[in-house]
C-alpha positions in Angstrom: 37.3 113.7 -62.9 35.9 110.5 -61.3 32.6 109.5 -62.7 30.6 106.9 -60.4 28.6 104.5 -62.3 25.8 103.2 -60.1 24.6 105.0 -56.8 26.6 102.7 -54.1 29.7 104.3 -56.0 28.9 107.7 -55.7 27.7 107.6 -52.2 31.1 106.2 -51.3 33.4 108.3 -53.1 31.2 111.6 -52.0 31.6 110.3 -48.2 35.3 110.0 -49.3 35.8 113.4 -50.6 33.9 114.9 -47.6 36.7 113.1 -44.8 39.3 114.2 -47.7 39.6 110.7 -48.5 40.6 111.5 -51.9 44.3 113.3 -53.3 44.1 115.8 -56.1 47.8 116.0 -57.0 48.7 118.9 -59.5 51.8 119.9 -61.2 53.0 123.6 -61.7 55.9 125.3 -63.3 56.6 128.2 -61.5 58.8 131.6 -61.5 62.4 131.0 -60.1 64.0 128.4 -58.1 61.7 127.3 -54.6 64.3 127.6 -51.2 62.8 124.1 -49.8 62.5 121.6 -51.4 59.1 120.1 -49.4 56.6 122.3 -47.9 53.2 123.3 -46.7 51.7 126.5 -47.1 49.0 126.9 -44.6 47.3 130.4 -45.1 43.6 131.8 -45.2 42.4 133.0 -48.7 39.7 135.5 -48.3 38.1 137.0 -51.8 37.1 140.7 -51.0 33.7 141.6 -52.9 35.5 144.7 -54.4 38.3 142.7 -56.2 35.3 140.4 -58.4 37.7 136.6 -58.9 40.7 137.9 -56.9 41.5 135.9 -54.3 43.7 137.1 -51.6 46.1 135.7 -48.3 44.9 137.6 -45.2 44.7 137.0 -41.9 41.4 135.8 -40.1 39.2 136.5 -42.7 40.2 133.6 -44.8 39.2 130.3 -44.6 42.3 128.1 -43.4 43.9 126.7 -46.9 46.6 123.8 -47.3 48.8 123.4 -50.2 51.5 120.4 -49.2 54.5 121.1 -52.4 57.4 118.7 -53.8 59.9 120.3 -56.4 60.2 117.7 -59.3 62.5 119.9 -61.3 64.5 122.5 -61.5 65.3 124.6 -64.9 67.1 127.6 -65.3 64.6 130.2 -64.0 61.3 128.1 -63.1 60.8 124.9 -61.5 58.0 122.3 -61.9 56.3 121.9 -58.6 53.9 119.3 -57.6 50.9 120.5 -55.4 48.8 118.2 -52.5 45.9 119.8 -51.7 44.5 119.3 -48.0 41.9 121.4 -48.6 39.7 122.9 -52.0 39.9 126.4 -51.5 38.9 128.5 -55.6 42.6 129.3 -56.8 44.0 127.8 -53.7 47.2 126.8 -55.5 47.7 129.7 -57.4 47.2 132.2 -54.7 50.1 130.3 -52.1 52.4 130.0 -54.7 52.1 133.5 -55.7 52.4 134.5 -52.2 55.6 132.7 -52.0 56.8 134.4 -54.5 56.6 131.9 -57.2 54.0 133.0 -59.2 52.6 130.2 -62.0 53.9 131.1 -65.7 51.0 132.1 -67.6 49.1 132.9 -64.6 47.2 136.8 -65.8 45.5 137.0 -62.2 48.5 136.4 -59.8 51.5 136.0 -61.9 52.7 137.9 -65.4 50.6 135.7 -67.7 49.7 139.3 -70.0 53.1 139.0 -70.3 53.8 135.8 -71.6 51.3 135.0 -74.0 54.3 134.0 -76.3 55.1 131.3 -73.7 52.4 130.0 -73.3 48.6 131.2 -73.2 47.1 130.0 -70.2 48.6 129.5 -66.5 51.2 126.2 -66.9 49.1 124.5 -64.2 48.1 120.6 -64.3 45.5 118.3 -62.9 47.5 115.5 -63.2 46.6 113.2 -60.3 44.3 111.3 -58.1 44.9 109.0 -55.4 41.9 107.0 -54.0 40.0 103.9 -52.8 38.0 101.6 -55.1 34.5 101.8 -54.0 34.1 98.3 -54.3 37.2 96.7 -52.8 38.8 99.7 -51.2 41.9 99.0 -53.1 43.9 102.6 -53.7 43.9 103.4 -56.7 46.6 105.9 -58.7 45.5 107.6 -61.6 48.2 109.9 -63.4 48.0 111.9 -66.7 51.2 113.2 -68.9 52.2 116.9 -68.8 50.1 118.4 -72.1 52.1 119.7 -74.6 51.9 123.1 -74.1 53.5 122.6 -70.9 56.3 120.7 -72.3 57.3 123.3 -75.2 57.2 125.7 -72.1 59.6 123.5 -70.1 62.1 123.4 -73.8 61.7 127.1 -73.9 62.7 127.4 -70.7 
């Protein structure tokens, strides 16, 4: 979360998040072993009315959706993933890499998260990142946050 503290800031970091000026970096561990190891996932995510929070890949009835992904790690059967986003779609992340067949562990909506309450008990899916420019100077600025620890006992029961 950025917080600006006086209006000059938060004009200039909403102007930057409207020309995407800002990167929301998140990490994911994910079902089974990705075939690339870079990649972008560019398809629409349309949520029909009758499906209430679903959110699904179609064709022209979604609005276009971009999800850059980097493998960090690999582990036996998962691998942590770290997510770009281009654009903000709801469950944007969630959706592509279920479509890819790499579902997020602990994920009950798109992946087998009723299943693995043991594991863990919400989707293994981190905000970890943000990359932008100092309102004031314009310097870039990196701010990253650890893995939580439910996360990590996930990757050691992995």
């Amino acid at each position: 979360i950025i917080i600006a503290k006086n209006q000059y800031a938060h004009m200039e970091l909403s102007k930057d998040m409207q020309q995407n000026g800002i990167e929301k970096r998140y990490l994911a561990l994910v079902h089974g072993h990705m075939e690339q190891m870079e990649g972008t996932i560019d398809k629409p995510i349309y949520r029909p009315e009758i499906e209430g929070n679903m959110r699904r890949v179609v064709d022209e009835r979604g609005q276009r959706s971009i999800t850059h992904y980097k493998v960090v790690k690999k582990f036996k059967d998962a691998t942590l993933v770290e997510c770009l986003l281009e654009t903000g779609r709801t469950h944007q992340i969630r959706v592509h890499l279920s479509h890819i067949g790499h579902p997020i562990y602990g994920d009950t909506l798109y992946g087998y998260g009723e299943e693995e309450k043991e594991l863990i008990p919400r989707q293994a899916l981190h905000a970890y990142g943000l990359d932008f420019k100092s309102p004031r100077t314009k310097e870039k600025l990196s701010l990253r946050a650890e893995l939580p620890e439910d996360i990590l006992n996930l990757i050691n029961k992995l």
